[in-house]
C-alpha positions as CSV (number, residue, x, y, z in Angstrom):
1,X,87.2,96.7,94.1
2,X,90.1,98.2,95.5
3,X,91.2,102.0,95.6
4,X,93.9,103.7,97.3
5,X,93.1,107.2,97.9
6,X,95.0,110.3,98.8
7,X,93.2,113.9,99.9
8,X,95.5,115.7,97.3
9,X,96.0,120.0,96.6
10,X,96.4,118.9,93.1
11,X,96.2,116.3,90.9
12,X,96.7,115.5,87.0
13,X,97.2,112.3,84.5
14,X,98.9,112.9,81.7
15,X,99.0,110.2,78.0
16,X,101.2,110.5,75.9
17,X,102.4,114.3,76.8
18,X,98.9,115.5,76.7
19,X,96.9,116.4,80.0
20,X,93.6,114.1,80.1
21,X,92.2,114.7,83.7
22,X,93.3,117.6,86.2
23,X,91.7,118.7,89.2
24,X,92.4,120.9,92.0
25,X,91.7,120.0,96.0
26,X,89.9,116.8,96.3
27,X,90.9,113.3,96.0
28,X,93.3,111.0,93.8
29,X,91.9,107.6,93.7
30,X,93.7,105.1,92.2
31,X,91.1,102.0,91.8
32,X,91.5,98.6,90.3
33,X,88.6,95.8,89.6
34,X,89.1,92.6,91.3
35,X,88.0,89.4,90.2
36,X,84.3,88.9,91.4
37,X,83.5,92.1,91.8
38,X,80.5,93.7,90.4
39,X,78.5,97.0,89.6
40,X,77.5,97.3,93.2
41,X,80.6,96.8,94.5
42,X,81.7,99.8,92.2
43,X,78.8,101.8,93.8
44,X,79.6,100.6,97.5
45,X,83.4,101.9,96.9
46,X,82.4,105.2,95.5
47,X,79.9,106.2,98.0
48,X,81.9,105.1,101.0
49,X,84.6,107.6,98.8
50,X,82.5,110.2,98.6
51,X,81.4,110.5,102.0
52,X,84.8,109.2,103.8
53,X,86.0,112.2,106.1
54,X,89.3,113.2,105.7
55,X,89.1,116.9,105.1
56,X,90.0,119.3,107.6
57,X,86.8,121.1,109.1
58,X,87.0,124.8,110.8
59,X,88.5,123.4,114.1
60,X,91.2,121.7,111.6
61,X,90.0,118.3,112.4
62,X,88.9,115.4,109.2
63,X,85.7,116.0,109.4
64,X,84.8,116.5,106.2
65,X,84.2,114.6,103.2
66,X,84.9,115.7,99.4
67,X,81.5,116.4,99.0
68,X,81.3,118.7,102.4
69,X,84.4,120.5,101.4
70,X,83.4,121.6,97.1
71,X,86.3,119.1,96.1
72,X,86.8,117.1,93.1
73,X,87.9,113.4,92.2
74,X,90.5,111.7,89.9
75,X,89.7,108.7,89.3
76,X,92.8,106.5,87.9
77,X,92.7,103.1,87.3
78,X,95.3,100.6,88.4
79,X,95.5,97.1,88.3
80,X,99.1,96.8,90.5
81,X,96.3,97.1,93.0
82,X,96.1,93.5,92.6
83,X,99.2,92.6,92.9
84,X,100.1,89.3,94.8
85,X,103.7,89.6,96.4
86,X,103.6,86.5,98.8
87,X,105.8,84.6,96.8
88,X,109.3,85.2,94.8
89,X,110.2,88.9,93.6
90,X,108.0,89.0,90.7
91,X,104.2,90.4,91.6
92,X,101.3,88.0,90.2
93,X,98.1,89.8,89.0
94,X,95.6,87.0,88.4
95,X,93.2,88.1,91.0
96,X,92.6,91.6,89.0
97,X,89.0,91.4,86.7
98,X,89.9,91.0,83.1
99,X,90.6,93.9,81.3
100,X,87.1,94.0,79.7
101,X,85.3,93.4,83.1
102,X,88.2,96.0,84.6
103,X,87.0,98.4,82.1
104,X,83.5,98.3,82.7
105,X,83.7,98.4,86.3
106,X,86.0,101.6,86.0
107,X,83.7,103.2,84.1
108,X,80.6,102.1,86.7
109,X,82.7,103.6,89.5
110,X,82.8,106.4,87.9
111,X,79.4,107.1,87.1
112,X,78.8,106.0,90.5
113,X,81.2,109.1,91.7
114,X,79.2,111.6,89.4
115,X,75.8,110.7,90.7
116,X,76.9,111.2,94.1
117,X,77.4,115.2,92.5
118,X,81.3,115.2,92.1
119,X,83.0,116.9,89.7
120,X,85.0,113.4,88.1
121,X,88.2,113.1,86.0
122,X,89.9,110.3,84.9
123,X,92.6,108.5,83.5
124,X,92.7,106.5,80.5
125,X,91.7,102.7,81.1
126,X,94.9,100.4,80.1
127,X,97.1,103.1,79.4
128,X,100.9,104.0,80.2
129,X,99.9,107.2,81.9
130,X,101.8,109.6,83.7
131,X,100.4,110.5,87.3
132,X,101.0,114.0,89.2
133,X,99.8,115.2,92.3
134,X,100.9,116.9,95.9
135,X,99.5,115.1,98.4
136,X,97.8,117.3,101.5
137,X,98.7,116.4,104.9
138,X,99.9,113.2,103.7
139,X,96.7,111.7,103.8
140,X,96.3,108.2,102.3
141,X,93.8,105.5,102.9
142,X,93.3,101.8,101.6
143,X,89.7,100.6,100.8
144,X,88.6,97.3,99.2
145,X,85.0,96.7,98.4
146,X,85.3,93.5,100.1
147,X,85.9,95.0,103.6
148,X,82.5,96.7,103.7
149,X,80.4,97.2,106.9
């Protein structure tokens, strides 16, 4: 899986003019379910998440992790993540799970967010959504299940 996270003041998704999933300080996470990838994949991502530091500590250093620091987690999900630009202007896709695999494996990630005791809002899976947030510091980091240690 892939996710593109940013340590965010605020964050909300919004469908169709209504407000689905708002959170305060914590983390944006855009994530996307590649072809191949599995529930423990999902699980890998989201504790490697849940325990990345990136939030400032007393000395103002990232030393912190959302969990350390009483933040919460949107949790969006994006297939563009997959997106293939090597050739022509036009992105390809084909490497992204299929949206009924997608699905699942959003939902997994999820769960595997919530059992790590995060406070988890979402998006809505295949939707035209509407994304909000202020980013703190910037801070934005790539991950992809497949680079794991």
């Amino acid at each position: 899986m892939r996710a593109l996270i940013q340590r965010v003041a605020e964050a909300s998704v919004t469908v169709e003019g209504r407000t689905i999933g708002q959170i305060g300080p914590g983390l944006l996470v855009l994530v996307c379910a590649m072809q191949g990838d599995d529930e423990k994949s999902a699980e890998a991502l989201a504790g490697r998440i849940a325990r990345l530091r990136i939030f400032r500590d007393e000395a103002g250093k990232m030393n912190r992790s959302v969990q350390d620091s009483g933040g919460a987690v949107l949790a969006v999900s994006q297939f563009t993540l997959a997106a293939d630009t090597r050739s022509g202007n036009r992105p390809g896709f084909s490497s992204a799970a299929p949206p009924d695999r997608g699905r699942a494996l959003y939902e997994h990630f999820q769960q595997a967010l919530r059992l790590t005791g995060l406070h988890v809002e979402s998006g809505a899976f295949g939707a035209d959504m509407r994304v909000s947030l202020v980013n703190d510091g910037p801070v934005t980091i790539w991950m992809d299940s497949a680079d794991r240690p």
